[in-house]
C-alpha positions as CSV (number, residue, x, y, z in Angstrom):
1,X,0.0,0.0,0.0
2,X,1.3,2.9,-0.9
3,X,2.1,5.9,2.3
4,X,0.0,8.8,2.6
5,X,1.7,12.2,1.5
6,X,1.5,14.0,4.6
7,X,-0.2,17.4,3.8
8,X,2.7,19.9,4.1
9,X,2.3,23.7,4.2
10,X,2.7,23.8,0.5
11,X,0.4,21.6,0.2
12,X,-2.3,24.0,2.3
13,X,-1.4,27.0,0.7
14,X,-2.5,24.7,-2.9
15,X,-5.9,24.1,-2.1
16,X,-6.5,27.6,-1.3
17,X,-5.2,28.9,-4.2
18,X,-7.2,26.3,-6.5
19,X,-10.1,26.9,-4.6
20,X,-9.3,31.0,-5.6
21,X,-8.2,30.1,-9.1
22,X,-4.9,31.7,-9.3
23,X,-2.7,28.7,-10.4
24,X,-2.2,29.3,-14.0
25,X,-1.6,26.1,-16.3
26,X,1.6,25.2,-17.4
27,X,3.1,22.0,-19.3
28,X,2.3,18.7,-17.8
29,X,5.5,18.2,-17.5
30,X,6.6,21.3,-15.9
31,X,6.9,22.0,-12.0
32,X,2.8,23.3,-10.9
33,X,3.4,26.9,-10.2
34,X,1.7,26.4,-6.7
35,X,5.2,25.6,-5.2
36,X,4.4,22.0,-4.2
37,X,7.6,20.9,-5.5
38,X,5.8,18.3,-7.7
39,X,5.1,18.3,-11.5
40,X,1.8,19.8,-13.0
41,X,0.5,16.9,-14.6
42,X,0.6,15.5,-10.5
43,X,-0.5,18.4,-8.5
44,X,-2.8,21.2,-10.1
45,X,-3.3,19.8,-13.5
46,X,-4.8,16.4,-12.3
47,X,-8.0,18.5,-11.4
48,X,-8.0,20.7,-14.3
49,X,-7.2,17.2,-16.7
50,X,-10.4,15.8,-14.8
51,X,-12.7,19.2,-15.1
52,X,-11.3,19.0,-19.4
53,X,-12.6,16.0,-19.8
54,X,-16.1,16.1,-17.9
55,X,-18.4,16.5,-19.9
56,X,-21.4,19.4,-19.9
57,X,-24.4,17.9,-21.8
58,X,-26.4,21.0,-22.3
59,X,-23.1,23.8,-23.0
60,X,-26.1,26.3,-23.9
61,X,-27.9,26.0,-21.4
62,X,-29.4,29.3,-20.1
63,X,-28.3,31.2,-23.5
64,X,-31.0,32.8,-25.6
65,X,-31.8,31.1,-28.3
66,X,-30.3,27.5,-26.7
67,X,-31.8,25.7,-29.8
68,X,-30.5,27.9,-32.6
69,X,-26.7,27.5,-30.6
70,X,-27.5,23.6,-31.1
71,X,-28.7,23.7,-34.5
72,X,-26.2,26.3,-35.9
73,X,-23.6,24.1,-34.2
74,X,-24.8,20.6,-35.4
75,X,-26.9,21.5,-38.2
76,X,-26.9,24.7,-40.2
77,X,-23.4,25.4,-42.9
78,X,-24.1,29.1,-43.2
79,X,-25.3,31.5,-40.8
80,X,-24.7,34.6,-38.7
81,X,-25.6,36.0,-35.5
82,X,-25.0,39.3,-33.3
83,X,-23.9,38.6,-30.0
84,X,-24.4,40.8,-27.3
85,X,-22.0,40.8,-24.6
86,X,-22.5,41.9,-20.4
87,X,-21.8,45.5,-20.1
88,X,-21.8,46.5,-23.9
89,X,-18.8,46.2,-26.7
90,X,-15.1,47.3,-26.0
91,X,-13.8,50.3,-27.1
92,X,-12.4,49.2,-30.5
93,X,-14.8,46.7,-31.3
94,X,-17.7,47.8,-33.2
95,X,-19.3,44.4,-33.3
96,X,-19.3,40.5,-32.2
97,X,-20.9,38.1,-34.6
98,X,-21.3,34.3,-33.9
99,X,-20.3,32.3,-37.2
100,X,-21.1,28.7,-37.9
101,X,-17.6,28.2,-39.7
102,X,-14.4,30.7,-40.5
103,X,-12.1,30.2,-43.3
104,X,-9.3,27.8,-42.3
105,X,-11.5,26.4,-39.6
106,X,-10.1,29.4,-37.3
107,X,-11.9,29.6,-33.9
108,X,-12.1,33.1,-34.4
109,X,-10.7,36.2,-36.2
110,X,-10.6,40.2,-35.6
111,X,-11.0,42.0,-39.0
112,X,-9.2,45.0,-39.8
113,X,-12.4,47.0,-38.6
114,X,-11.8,45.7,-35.2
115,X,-15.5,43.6,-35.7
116,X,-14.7,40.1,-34.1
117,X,-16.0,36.8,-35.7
118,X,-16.2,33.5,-33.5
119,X,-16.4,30.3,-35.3
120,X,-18.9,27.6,-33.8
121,X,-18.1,24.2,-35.5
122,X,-14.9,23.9,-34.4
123,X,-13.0,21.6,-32.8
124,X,-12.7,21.5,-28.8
125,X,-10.1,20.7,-26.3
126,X,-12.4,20.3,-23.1
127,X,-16.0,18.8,-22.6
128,X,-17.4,22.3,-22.2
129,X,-18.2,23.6,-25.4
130,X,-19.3,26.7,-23.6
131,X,-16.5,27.2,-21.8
132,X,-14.2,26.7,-24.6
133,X,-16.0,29.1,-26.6
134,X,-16.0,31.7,-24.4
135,X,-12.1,31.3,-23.9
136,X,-11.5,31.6,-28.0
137,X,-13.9,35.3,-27.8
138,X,-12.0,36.6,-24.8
139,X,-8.8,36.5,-26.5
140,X,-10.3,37.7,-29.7
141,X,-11.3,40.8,-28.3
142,X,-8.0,41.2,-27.4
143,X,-6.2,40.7,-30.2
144,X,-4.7,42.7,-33.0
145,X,-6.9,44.1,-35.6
146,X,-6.7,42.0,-38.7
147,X,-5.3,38.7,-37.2
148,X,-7.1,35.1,-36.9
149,X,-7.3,33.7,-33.4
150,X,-5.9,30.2,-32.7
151,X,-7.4,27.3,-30.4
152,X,-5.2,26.8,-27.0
153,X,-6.0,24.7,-23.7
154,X,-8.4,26.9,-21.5
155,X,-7.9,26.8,-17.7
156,X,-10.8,24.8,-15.7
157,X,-11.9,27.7,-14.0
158,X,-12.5,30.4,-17.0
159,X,-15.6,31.9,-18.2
160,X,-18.3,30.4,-19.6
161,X,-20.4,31.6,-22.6
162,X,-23.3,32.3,-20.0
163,X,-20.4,35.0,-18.2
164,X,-19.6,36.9,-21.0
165,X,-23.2,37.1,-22.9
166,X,-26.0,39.7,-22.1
167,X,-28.7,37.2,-20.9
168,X,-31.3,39.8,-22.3
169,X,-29.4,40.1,-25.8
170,X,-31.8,38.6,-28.6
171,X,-30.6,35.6,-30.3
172,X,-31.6,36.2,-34.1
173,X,-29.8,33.9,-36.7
174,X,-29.3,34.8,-40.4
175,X,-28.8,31.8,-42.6
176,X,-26.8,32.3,-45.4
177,X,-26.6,31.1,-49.2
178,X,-22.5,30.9,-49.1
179,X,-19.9,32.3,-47.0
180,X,-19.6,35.5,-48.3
181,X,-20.0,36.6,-44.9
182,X,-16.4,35.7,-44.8
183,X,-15.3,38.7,-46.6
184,X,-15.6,42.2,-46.0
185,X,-15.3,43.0,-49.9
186,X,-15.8,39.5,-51.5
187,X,-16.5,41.2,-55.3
188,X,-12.5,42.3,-54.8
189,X,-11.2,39.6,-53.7
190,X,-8.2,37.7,-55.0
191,X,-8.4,34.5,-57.5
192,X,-7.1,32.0,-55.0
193,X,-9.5,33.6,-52.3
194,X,-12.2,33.6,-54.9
195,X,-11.3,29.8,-55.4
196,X,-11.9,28.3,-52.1
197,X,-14.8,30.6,-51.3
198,X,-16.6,28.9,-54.4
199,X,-15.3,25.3,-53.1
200,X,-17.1,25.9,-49.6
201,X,-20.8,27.3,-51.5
202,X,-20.5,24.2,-53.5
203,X,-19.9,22.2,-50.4
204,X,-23.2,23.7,-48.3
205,X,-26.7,22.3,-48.3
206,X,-29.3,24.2,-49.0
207,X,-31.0,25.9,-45.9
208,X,-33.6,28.2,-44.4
209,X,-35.1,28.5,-40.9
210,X,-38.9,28.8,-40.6
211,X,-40.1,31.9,-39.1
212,X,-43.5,30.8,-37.0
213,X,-41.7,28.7,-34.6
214,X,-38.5,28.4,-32.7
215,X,-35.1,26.5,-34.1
216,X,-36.7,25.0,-37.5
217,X,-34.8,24.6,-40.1
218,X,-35.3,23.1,-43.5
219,X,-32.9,21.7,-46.1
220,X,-32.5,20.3,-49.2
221,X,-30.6,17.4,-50.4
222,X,-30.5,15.2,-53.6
223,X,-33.2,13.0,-52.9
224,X,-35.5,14.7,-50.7
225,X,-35.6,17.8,-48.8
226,X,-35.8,17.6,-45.0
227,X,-37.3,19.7,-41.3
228,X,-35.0,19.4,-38.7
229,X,-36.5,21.0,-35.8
230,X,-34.2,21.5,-31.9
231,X,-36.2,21.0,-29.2
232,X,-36.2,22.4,-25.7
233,X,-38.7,19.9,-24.0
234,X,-36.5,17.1,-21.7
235,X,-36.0,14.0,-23.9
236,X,-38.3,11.5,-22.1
237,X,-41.4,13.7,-21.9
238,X,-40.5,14.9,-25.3
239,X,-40.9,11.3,-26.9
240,X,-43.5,10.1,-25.0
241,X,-45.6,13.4,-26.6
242,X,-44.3,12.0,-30.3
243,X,-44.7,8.7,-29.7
244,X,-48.9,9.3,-29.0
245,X,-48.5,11.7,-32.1
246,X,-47.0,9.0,-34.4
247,X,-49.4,6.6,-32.9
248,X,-52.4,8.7,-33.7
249,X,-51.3,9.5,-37.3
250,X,-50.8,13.4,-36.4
251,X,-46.7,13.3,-36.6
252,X,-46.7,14.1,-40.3
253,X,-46.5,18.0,-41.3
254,X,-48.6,17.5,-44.9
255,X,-49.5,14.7,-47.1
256,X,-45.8,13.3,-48.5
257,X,-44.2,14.0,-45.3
258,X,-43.0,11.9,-42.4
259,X,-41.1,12.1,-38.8
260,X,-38.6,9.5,-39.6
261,X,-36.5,9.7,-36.2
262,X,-34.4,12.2,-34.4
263,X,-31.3,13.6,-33.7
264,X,-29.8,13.8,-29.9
265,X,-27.0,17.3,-29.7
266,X,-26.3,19.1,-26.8
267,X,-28.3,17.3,-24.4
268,X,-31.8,18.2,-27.1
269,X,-33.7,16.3,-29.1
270,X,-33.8,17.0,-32.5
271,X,-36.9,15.5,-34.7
272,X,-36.3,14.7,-38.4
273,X,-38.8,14.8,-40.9
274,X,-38.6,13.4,-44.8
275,X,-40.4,16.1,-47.1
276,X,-41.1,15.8,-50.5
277,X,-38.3,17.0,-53.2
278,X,-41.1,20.0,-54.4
279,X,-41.6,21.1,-50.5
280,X,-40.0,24.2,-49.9
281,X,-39.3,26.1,-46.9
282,X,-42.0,28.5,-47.0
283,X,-44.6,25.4,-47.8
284,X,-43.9,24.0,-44.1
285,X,-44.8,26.9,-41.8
286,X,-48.8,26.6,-41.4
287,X,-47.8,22.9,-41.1
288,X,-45.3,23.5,-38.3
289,X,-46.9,26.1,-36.1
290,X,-50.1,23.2,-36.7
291,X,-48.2,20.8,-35.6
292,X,-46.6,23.0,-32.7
293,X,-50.2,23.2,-31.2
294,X,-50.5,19.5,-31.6
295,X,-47.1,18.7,-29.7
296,X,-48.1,21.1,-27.0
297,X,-51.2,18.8,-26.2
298,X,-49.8,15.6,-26.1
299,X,-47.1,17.0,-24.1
300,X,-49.5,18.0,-21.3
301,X,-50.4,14.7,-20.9
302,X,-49.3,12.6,-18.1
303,X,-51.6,9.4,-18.9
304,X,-49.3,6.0,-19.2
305,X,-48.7,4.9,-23.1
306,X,-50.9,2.7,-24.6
307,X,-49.6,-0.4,-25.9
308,X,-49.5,1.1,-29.9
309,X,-47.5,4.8,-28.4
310,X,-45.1,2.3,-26.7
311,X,-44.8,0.7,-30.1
312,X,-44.2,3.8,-31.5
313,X,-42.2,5.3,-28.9
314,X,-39.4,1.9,-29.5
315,X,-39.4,3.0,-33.4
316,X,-38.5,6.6,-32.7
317,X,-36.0,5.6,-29.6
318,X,-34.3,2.7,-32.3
319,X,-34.1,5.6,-35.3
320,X,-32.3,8.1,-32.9
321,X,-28.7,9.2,-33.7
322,X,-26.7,10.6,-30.9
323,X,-24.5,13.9,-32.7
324,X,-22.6,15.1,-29.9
């Protein structure tokens, strides 16, 4: 069995300063800066290694607009939103807008103008996509006009999105033919630029979110066009509502159509429906705010399934995909 380490002084003085968050992270290999005498990777970073990895299952949680974050995230190639930040834009900075994708896959980038762009399908180094976020905008607002911002390891204890965003702000996405957004003279640009701006328009699916309801969004795809729709409602109660849909009939949005499973992101459900090729977006908003009312009365319902909705409850639970 291996001894106890007795708890020294040092040892004292670094568990109040974790517990005050002033130990700044360093290589894993490099002494902890707490003055334990002991490497990082065995004193200080073993909590901030464990905190990296944990996983948040709902990052946007408490954000306006939690859904849109999900679907612009999971769902959505083009599109733009203003953020609005606690105690207003820094001097310098006329705007912040939240990107689903920057050129080069940056996690953000300052333009010449001083706006700030922060990329949201990126890769992440922790299991808190909102904390990781909020690192990658910190820094952009401090950095030099006209320069891209690069991913780094963010300590356990920094700022979430829900820190740095006005909780009041509205949440009002702009989906986007191409990523022209990109540019802030795209008709000028260069050949090569020109070039790979071209490759990613090809590259992006057709998309438009409805307007009568909340985080709807419908795209088009070879062989049939479909409504992917984020929910808020917790996943059980949420399925149990579908299920005594489906089993009624009343899960379709229009003759042609058909919920044909779901999506799981972020800790949300995610409904999928198959739409005829000829459906546009515009076609499936009487249909959706319809079938809105509909959800909202099996949702209310707390009687036990019959023995058809748990039928139809195990076809939508076996034709569920788990995206993050």
């Amino acid at each position: 069995m291996a001894k106890k380490r007795p708890q020294t002084k040092a040892g004292r003085t670094t568990a109040m300063k974790v517990s005050d968050g002033n130990v700044p992270v360093v290589g894993a290999r490099e002494p902890c800066p707490c003055g334990s005498g002991r490497r990082y990777k065995a004193c200080h970073g073993r909590e901030a290694a464990q905190a990296m990895t944990e996983l948040v299952q709902r990052p946007f949680e408490g954000l306006p607009g939690e859904c849109d974050w999900v679907a612009l995230r999971e769902l959505v190639p083009a599109a733009t939103v203003e953020l609005h930040l606690k105690g207003g834009l820094p001097k310098g900075v006329p705007s912040v807008t939240l990107a689903t994708v920057l050129p080069m896959a940056w996690p953000a980038l300052r333009r010449d103008n001083g706006t700030v762009l922060l990329g949201l399908q990126n890769d992440t180094a922790s299991g808190d996509l909102s904390r990781d976020l909020a690192d990658v905008l910190k820094r952009a607002l401090e950095a030099e006009p006209g320069t891209p911002v690069a991913a780094q390891r963010v300590p356990a204890d920094g700022p979430r999105l829900q820190d740095l965003l006005d909780p009041a702000g509205a949440f009002a996405p702009v989906v986007h033919d191409g990523f022209e957004f990109w540019l802030e003279d795209a008709e000028n640009s260069s050949p090569e630029v020109a070039a790979s701006l071209e490759r990613a328009n090809e590259a992006a699916i057709p998309t438009a979110r409805l307007s009568g309801v909340e985080a709807a969004y419908w795209c088009r795809t070879p062989e049939k066009n479909h409504l992917r729709w984020v929910m808020p409602h917790p996943e059980e109660q949420l399925l149990d509502a579908l299920s005594r849909l489906h089993a009624a009939g009343n899960s379709a949005l229009g003759e042609g159509t058909r919920l044909v499973g779901s999506f799981r992101a972020h800790g949300l459900v995610v409904p999928v429906w198959d739409l005829p090729s000829t459906v546009e977006a515009e076609d499936m908003e009487k249909p959706a705010a319809e079938f809105a009312e509909r959800l909202a009365k099996a949702l209310a319902s707390n009687a036990p399934l019959t023995p058809e909705e748990r039928r139809a409850r195990g076809g939508l639970t076996n034709r569920q995909v788990t995206l993050s």
